[in-house]
N, CA, C and O atoms as CSV, one atom per row, in Angstrom:
chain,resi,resn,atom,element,x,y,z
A,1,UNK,N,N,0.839,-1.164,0.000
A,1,UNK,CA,C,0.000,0.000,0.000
A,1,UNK,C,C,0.889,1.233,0.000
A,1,UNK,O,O,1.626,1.396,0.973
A,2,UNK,N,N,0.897,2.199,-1.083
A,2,UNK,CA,C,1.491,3.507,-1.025
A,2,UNK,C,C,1.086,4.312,0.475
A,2,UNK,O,O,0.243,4.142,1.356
A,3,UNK,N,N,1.904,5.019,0.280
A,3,UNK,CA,C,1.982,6.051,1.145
A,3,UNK,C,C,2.145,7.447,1.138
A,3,UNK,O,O,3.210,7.897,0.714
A,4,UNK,N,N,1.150,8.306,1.589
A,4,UNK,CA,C,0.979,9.984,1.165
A,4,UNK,C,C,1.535,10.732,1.889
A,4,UNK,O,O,1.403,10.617,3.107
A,5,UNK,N,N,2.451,11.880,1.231
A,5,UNK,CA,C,3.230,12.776,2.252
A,5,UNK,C,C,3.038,13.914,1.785
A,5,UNK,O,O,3.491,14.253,0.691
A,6,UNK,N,N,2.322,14.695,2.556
A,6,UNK,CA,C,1.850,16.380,1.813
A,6,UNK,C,C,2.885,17.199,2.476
A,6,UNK,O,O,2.891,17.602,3.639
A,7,UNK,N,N,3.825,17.393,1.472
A,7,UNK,CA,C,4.980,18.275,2.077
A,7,UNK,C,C,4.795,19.463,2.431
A,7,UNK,O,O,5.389,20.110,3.294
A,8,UNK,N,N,3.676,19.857,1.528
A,8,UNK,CA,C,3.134,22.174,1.849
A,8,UNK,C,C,2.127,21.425,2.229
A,8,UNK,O,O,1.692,20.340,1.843
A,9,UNK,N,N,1.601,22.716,3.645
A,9,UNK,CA,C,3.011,23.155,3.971
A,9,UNK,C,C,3.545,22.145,5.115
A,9,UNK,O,O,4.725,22.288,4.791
A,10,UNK,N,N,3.604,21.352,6.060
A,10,UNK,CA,C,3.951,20.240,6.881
A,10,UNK,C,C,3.841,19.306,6.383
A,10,UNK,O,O,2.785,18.760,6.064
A,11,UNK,N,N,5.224,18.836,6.169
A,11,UNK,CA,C,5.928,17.592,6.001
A,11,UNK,C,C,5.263,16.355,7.583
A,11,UNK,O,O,4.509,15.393,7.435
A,12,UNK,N,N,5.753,16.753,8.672
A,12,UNK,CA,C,5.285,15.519,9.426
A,12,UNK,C,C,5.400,16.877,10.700
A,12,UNK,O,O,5.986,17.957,10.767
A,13,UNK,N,N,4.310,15.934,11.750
A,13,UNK,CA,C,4.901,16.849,13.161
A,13,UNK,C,C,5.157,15.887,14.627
A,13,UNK,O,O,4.501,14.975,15.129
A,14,UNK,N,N,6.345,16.524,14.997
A,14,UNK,CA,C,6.963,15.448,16.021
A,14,UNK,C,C,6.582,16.228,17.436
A,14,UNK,O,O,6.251,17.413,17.406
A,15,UNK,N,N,6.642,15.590,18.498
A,15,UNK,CA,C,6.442,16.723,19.750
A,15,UNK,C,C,5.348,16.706,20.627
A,15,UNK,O,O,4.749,15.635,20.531
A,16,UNK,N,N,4.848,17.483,21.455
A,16,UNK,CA,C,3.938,18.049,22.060
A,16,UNK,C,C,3.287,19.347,21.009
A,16,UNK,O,O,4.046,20.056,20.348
A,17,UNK,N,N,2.139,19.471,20.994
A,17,UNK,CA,C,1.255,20.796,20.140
A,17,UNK,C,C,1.144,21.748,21.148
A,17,UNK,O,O,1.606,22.871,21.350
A,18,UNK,N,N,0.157,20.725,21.909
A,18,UNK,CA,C,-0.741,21.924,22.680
A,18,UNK,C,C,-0.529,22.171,24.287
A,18,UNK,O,O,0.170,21.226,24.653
A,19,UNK,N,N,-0.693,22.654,24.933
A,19,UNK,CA,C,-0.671,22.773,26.729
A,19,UNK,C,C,-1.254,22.152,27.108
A,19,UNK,O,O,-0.916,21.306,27.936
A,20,UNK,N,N,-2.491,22.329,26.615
A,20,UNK,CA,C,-4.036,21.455,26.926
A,20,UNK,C,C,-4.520,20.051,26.676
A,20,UNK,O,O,-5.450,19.539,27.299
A,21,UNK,N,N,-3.716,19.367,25.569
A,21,UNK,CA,C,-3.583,18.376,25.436
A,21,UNK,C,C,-2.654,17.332,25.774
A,21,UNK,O,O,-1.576,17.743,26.203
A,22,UNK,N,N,-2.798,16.084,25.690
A,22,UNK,CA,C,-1.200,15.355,25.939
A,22,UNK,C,C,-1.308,14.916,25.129
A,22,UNK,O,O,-0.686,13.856,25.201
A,23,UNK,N,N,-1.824,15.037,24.097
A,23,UNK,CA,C,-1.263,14.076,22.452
A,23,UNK,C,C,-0.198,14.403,22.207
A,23,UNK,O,O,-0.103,15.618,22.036
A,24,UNK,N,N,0.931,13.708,22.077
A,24,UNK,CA,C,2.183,13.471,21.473
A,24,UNK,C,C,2.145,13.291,20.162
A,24,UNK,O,O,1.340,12.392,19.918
A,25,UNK,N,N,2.673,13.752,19.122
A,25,UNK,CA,C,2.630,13.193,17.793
A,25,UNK,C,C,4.102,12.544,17.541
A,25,UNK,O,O,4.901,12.932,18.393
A,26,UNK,N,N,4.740,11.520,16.437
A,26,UNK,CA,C,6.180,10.981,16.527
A,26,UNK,C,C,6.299,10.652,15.453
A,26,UNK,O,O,5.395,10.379,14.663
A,27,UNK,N,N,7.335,10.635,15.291
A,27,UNK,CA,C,8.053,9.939,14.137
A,27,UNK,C,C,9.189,9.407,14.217
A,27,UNK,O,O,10.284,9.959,14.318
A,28,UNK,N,N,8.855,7.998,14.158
A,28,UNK,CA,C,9.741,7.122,13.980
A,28,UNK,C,C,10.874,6.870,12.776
A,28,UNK,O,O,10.613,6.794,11.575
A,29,UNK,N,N,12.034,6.773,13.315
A,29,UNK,CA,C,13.482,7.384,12.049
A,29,UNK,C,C,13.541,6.523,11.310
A,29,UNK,O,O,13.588,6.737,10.099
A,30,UNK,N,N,13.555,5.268,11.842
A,30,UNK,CA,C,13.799,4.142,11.415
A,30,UNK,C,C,12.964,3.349,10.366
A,30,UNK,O,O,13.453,2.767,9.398
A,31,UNK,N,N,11.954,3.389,10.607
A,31,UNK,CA,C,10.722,2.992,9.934
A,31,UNK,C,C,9.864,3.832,9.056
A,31,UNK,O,O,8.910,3.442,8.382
A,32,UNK,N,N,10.377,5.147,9.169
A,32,UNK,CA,C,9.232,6.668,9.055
A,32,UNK,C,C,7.683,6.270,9.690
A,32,UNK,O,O,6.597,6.458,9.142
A,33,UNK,N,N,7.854,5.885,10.535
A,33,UNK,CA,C,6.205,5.487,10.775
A,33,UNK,C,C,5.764,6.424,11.857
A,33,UNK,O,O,6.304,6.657,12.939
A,34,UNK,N,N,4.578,6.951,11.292
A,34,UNK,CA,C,4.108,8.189,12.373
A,34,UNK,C,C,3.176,8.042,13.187
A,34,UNK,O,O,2.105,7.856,12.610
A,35,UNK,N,N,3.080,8.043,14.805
A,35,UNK,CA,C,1.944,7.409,15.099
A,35,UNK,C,C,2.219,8.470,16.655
A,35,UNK,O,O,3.264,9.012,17.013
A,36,UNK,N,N,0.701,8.476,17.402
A,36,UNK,CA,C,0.237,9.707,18.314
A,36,UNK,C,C,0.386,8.867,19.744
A,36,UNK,O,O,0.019,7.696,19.650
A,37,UNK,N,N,0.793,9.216,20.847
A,37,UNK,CA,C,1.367,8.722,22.038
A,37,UNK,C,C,0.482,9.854,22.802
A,37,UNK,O,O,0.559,11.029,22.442
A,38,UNK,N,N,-0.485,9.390,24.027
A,38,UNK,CA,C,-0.778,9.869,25.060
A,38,UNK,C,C,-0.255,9.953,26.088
A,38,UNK,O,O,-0.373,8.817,26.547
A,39,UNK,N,N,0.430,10.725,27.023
A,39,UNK,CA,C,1.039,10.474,28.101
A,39,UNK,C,C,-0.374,10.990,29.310
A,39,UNK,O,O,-0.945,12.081,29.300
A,40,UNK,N,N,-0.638,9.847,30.238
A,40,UNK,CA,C,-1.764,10.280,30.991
A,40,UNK,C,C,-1.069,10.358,32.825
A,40,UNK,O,O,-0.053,11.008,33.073
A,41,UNK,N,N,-1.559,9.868,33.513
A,41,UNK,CA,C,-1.711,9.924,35.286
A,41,UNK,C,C,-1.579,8.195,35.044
A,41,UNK,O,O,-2.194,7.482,34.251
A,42,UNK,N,N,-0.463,7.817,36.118
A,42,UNK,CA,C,-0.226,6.809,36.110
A,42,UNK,C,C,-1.837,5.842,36.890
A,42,UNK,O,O,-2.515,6.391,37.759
A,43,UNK,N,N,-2.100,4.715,36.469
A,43,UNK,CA,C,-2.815,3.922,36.767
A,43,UNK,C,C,-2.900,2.891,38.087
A,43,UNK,O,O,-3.478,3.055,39.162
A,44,UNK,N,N,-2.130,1.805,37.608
A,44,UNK,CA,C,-1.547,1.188,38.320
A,44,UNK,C,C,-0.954,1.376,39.734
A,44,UNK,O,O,-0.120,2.270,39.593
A,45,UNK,N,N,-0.962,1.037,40.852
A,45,UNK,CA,C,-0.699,2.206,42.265
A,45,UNK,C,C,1.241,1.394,42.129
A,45,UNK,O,O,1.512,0.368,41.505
A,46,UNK,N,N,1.984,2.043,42.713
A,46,UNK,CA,C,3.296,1.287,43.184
A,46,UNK,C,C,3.303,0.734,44.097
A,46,UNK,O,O,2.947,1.062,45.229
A,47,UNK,N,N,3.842,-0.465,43.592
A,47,UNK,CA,C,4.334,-2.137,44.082
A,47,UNK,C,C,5.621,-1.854,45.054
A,47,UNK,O,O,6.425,-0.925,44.992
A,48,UNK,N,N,5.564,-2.898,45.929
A,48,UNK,CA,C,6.835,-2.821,46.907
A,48,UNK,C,C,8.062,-3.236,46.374
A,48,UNK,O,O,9.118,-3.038,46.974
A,49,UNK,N,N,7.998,-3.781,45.322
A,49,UNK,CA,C,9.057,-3.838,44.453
A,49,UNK,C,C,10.076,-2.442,43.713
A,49,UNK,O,O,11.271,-2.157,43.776
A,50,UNK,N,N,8.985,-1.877,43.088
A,50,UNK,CA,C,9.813,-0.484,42.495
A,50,UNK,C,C,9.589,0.670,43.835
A,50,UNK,O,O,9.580,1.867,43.550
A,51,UNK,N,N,9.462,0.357,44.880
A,51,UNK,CA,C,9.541,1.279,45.739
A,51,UNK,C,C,10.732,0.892,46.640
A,51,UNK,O,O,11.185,1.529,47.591
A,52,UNK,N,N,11.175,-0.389,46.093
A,52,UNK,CA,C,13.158,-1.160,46.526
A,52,UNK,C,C,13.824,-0.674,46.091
A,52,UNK,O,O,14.822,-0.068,46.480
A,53,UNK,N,N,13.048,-0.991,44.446
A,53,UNK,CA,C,13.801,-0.391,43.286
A,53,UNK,C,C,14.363,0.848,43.432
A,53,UNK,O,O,15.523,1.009,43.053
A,54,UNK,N,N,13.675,1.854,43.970
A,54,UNK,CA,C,14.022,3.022,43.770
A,54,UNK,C,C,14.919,3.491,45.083
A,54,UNK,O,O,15.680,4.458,45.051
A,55,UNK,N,N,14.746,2.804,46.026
A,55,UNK,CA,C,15.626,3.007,47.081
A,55,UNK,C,C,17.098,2.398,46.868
A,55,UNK,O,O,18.050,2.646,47.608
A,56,UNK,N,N,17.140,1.424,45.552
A,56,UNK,CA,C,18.313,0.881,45.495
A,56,UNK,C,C,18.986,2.270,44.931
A,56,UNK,O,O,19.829,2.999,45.453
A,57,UNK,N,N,18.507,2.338,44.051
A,57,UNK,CA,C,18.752,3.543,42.566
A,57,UNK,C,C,19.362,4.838,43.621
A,57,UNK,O,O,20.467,5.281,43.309
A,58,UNK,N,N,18.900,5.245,44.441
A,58,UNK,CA,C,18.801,6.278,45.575
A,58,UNK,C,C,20.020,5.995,46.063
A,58,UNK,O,O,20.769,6.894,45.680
A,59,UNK,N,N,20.789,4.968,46.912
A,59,UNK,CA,C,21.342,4.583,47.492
A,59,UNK,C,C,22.663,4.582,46.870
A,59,UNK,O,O,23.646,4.986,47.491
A,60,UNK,N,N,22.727,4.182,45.770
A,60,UNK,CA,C,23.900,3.702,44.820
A,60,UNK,C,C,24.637,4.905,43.681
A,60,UNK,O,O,25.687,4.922,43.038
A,61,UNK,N,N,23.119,6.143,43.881
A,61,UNK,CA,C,23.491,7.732,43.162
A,61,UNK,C,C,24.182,8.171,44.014
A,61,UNK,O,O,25.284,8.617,43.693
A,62,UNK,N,N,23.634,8.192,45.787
A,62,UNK,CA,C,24.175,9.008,46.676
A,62,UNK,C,C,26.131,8.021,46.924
A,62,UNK,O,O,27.077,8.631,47.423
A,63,UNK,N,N,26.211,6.966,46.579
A,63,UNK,CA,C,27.401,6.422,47.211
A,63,UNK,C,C,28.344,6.467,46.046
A,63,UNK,O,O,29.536,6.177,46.145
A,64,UNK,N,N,27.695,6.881,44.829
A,64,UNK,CA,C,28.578,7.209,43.986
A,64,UNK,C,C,29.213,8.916,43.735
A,64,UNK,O,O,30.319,9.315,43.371
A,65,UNK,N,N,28.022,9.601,44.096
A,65,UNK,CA,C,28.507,11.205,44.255
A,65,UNK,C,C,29.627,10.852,45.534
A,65,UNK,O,O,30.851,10.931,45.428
A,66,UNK,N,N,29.065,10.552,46.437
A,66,UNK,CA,C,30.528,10.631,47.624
A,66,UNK,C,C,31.280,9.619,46.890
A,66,UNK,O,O,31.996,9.004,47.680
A,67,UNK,N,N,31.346,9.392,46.234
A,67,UNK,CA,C,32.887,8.659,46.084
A,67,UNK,C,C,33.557,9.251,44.779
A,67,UNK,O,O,34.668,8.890,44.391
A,68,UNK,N,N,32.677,10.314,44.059
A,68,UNK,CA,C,33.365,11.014,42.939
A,68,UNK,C,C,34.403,11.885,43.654
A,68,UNK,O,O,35.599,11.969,43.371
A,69,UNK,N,N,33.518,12.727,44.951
A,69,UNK,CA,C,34.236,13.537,45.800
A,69,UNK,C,C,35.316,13.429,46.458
A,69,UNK,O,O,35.912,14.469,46.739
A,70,UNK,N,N,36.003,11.799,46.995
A,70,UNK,CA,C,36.368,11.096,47.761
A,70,UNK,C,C,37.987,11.163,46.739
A,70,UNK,O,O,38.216,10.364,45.831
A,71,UNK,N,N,38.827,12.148,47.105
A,71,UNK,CA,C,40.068,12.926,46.263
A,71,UNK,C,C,41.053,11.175,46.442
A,71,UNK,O,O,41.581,10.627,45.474
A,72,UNK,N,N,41.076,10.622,47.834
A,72,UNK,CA,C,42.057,9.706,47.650
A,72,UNK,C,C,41.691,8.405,46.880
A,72,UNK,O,O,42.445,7.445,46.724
A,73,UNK,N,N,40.298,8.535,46.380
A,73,UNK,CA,C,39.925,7.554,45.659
A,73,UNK,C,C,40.166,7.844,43.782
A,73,UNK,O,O,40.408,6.940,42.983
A,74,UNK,N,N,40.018,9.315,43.431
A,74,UNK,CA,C,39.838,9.893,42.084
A,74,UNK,C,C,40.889,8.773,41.420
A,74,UNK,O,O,40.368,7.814,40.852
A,75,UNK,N,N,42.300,8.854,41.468
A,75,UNK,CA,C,43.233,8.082,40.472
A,75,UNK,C,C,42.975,7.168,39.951
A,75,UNK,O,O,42.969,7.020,38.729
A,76,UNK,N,N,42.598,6.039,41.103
A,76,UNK,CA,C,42.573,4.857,41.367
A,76,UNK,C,C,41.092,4.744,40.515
A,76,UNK,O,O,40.814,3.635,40.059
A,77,UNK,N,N,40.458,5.498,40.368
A,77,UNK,CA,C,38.803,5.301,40.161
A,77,UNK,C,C,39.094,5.462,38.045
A,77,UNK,O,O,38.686,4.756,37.123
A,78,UNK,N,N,40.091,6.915,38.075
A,78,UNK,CA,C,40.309,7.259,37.015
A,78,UNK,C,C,40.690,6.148,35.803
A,78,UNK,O,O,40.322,6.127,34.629
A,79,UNK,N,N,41.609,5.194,36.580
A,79,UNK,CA,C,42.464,4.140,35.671
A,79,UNK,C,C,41.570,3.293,35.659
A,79,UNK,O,O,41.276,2.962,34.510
A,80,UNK,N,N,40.802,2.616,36.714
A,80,UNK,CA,C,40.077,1.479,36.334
A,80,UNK,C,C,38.621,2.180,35.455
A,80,UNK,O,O,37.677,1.449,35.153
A,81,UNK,N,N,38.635,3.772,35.104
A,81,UNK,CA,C,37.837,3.537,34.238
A,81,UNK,C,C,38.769,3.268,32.639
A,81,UNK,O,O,38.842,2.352,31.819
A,82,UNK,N,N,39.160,4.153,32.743
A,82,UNK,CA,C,39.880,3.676,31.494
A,82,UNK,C,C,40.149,2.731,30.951
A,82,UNK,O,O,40.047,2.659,29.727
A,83,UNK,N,N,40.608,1.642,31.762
A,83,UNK,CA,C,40.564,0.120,31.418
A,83,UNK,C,C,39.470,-0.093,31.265
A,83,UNK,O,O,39.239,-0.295,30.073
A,84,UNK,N,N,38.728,-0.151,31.800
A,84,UNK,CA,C,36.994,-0.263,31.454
A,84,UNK,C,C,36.846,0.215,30.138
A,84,UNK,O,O,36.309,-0.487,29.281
A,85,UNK,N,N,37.357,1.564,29.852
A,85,UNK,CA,C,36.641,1.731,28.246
A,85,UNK,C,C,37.446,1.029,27.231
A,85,UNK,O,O,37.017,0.953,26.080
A,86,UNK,N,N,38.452,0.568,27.523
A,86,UNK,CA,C,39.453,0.324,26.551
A,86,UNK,C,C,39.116,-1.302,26.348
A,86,UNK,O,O,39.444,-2.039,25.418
A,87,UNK,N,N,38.379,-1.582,27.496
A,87,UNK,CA,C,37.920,-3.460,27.124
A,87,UNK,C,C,36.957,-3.254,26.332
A,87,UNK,O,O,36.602,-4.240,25.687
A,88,UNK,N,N,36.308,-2.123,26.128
A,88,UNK,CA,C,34.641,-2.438,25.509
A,88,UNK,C,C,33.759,-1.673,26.243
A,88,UNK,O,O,33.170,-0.790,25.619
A,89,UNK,N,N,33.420,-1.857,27.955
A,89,UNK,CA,C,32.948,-1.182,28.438
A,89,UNK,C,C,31.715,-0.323,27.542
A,89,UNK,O,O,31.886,0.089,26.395
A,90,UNK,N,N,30.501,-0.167,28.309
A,90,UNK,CA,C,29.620,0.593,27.607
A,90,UNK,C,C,29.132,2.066,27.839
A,90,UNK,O,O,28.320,2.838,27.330
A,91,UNK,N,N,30.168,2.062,29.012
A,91,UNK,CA,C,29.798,3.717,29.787
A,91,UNK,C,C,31.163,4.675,29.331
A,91,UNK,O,O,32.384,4.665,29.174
A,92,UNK,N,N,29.804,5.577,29.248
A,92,UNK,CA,C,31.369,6.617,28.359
A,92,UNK,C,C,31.346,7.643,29.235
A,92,UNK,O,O,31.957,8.652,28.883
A,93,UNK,N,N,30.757,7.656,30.370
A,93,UNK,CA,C,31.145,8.638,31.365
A,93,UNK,C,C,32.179,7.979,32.628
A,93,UNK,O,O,32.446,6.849,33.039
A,94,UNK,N,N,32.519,9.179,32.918
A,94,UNK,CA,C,32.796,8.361,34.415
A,94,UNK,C,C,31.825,8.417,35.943
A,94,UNK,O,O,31.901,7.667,36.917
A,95,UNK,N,N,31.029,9.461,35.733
A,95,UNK,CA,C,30.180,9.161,36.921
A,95,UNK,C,C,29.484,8.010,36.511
A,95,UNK,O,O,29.523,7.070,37.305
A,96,UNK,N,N,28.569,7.784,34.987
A,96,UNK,CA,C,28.240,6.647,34.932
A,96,UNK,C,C,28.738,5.607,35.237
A,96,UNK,O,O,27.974,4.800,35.766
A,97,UNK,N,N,29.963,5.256,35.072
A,97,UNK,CA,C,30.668,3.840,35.197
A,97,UNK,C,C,30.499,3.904,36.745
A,97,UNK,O,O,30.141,2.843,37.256
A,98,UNK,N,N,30.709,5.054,37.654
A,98,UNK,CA,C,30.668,4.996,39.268
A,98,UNK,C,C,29.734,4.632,39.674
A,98,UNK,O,O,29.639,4.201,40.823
A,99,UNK,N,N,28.798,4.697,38.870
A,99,UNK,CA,C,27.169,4.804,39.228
A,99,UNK,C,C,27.131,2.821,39.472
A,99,UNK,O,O,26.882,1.948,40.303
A,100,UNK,N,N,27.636,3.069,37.880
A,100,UNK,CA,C,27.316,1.240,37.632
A,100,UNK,C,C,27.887,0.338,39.060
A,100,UNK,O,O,27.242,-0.457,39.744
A,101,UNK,N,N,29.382,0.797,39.225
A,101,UNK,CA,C,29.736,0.031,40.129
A,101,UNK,C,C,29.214,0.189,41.059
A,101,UNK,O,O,28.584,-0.722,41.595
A,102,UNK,N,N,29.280,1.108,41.440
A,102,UNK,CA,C,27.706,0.948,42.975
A,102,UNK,C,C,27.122,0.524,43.031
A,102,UNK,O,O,26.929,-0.046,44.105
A,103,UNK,N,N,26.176,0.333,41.898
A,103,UNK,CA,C,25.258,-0.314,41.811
A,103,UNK,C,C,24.918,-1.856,41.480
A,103,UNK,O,O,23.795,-2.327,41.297
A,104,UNK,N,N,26.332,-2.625,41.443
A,104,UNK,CA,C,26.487,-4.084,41.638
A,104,UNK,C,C,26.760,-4.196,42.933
A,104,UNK,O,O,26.267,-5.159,43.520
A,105,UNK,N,N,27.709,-3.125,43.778
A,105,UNK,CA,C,27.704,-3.437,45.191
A,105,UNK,C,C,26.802,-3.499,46.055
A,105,UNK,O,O,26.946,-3.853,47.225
A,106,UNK,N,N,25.538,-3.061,45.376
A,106,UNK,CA,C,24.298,-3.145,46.284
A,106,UNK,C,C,23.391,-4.505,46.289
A,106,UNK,O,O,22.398,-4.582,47.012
């Protein structure tokens, strides 16, 4: 099945429009496929699970800021990232990578 694209004057529209609304409109890069996303008030109430979850997440941000801060740790933190990126590694920051490791120590 063809497909119609009225270039004048809008080609496609990506984004939020209105204040008043939450219709999202999108466009997908990959596919060009354009399709409208509601963002509403969550439904579902939170589970004692993502309320762990989020205390883990909490726990492992705060022990990684103190340990960015933590001067006799910086070197030592510096090289094993580097080795980290140089194996492959997928974090191209270094607070990220701090983050990560915290966050297996938890």
């Amino acid at each position: 099945m063809g497909k119609v694209f009225f270039e004048d004057p809008i080609h496609h529209i990506s984004g939020k429009i209105s204040k008043k609304f939450r219709t999202i409109y999108n466009l997908r890069k990959a596919s060009q496929n354009k399709f409208t996303s509601v963002h509403g008030d969550r439904v579902a109430p939170v589970t004692a699970e993502e309320l762990a979850q989020r205390e883990k997440f909490k726990q492992a941000r705060q022990a990684a800021m103190e340990r960015s801060k933590d001067l006799s740790k910086t070197a030592a933190d510096q090289a094993a990232f580097r080795a980290a990126r140089a194996a492959g590694d997928k974090h191209t920051t270094m607070m990220g990578w701090l983050f990560a490791e915290e966050y297996k120590k938890l």
